[in-house]
C-alpha positions in Angstrom: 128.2 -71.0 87.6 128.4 -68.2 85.1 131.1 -65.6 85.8 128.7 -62.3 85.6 126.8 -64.6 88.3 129.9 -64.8 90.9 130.7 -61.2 89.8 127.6 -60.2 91.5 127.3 -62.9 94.0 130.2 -62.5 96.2 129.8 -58.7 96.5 126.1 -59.5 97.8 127.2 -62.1 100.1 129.8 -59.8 101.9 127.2 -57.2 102.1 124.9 -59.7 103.5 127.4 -60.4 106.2 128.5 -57.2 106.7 124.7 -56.4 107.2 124.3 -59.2 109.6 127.6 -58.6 111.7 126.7 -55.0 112.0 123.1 -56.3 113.2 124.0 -58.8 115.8 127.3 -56.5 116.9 125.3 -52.7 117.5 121.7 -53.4 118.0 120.2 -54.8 121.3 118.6 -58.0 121.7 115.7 -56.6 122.5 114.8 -54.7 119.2 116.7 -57.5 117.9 113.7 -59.7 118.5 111.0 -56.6 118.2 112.4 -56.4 114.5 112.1 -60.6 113.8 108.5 -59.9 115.4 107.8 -57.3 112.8 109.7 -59.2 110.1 107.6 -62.2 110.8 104.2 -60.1 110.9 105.0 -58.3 107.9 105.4 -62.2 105.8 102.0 -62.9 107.6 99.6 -59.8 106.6 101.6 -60.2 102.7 100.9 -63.9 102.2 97.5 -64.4 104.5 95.9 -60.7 103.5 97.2 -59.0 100.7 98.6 -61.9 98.1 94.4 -63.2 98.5 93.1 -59.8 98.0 95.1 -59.3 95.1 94.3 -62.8 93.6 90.4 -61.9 94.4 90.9 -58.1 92.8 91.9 -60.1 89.7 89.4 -62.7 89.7 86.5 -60.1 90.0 87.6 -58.3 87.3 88.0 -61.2 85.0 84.3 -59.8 83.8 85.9 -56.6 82.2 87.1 -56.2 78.8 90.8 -57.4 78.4 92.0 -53.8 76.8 90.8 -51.9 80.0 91.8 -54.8 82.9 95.4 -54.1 82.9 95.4 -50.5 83.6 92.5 -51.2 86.0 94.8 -53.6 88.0 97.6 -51.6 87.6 95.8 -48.9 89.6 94.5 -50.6 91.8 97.3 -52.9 93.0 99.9 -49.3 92.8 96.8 -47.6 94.8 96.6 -50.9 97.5 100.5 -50.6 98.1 100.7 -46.7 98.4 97.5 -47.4 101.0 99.2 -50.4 103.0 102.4 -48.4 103.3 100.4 -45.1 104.4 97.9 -46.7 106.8 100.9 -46.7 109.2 101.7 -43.4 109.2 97.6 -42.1 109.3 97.2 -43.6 112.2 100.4 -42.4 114.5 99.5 -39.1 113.2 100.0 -36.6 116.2 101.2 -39.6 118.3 105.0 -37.6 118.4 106.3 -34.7 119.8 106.6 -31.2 117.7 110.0 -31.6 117.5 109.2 -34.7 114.8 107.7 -33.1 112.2 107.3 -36.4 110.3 104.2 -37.2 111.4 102.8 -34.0 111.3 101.7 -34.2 108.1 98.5 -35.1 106.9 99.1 -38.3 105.4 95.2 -39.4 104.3 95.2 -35.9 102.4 98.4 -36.9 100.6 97.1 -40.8 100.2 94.0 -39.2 98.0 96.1 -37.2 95.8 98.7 -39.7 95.1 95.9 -42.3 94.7 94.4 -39.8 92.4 97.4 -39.4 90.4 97.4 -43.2 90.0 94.1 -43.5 88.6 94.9 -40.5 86.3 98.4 -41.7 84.9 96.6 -45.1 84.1 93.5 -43.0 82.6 95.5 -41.5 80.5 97.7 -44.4 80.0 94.1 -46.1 78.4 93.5 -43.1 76.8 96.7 -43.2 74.8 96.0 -47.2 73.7 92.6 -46.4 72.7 93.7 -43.7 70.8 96.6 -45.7 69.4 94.3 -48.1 68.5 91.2 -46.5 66.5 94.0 -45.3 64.0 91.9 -45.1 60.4 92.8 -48.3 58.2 94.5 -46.8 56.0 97.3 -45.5 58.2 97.9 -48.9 60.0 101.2 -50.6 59.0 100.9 -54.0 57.5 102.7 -57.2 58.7 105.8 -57.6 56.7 105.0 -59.7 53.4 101.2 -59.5 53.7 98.7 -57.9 51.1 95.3 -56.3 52.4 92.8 -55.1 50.9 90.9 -52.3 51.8 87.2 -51.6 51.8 86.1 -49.0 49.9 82.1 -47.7 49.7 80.6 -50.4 51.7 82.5 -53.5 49.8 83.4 -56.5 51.9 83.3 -59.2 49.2 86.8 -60.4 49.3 86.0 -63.0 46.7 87.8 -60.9 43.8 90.9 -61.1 45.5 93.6 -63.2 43.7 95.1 -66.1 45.7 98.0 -66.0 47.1 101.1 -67.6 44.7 102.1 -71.3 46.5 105.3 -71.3 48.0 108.2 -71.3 46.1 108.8 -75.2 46.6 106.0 -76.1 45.0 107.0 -73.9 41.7 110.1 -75.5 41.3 108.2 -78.7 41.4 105.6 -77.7 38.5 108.7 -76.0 36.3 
């Protein structure tokens, strides 16, 4: 084992232990077993619902142009996770006392702005790349060692273009 890999390794493994002592030492059984319940659920809705949604989201949009899928995946799987970890919170609104202003907010409100801003950052996150991309020809950079020749007046005949010299194995063979 690499030593940067113990180096973080055995810190982590106390941690864990301190984590688990402190668990098992201060918390009742009983939400003990409440918070293996919830652990358990939350593995179940991730691999049985949302992991199959997101494969199905990418799938469907296997249709649309590559340049525009990423950024429409990236919004929608940031807008899915913002939702699932929201949903929560929309629905227990007014379920507390006044004295927990937590869920006094109004969460769907805030889940359709920041869901907004989403789309909008990867908007102009497209924007950008298109942009980026319709530079004119003549401003593009050329791949190192590479000649290209540009089109001037409607000329694409590229038959008037001298080859390209063989490589310089084959000259010291002809010398």
């Amino acid at each position: 084992m690499r030593a940067w890999r113990l180096a973080f390794a055995i810190p982590g493994v106390a941690l864990l232990g301190f984590g688990i002592f402190r668990l098992v030492t201060e918390i009742p059984f009983g939400n003990l077993a409440m918070l293996a319940l919830w652990l358990s659920a939350a593995v179940l809705i991730h691999d049985g619902l949302l992991s199959p949604l997101v494969v199905g989201a990418g799938r469907a949009l296997q249709r649309v142009p590559a340049r525009v899928r990423g950024y429409l995946q990236g919004s929608l799987i940031a807008s899915a996770v913002v939702t699932v970890i929201a949903l929560p919170l929309i629905y227990r609104r007014g379920s507390q006392p006044e004295s927990k202003a937590l869920l006094r907010q109004d969460y769907a409100a805030h889940l359709g702005l920041l869901v907004s801003v989403i789309v909008g950052v990867c908007l102009l996150g497209y924007a950008v790349r298109v942009a980026r991309d319709y530079r004119p020809a003549a401003r593009r950079e050329l791949p190192a060692g590479r000649e290209q020749r540009l089109q001037h007046d409607g000329e694409d005949d590229l038959s008037g273009q001298r080859p390209l010299p063989p490589p310089a194995r084959e000259q010291r063979g002809t010398e």
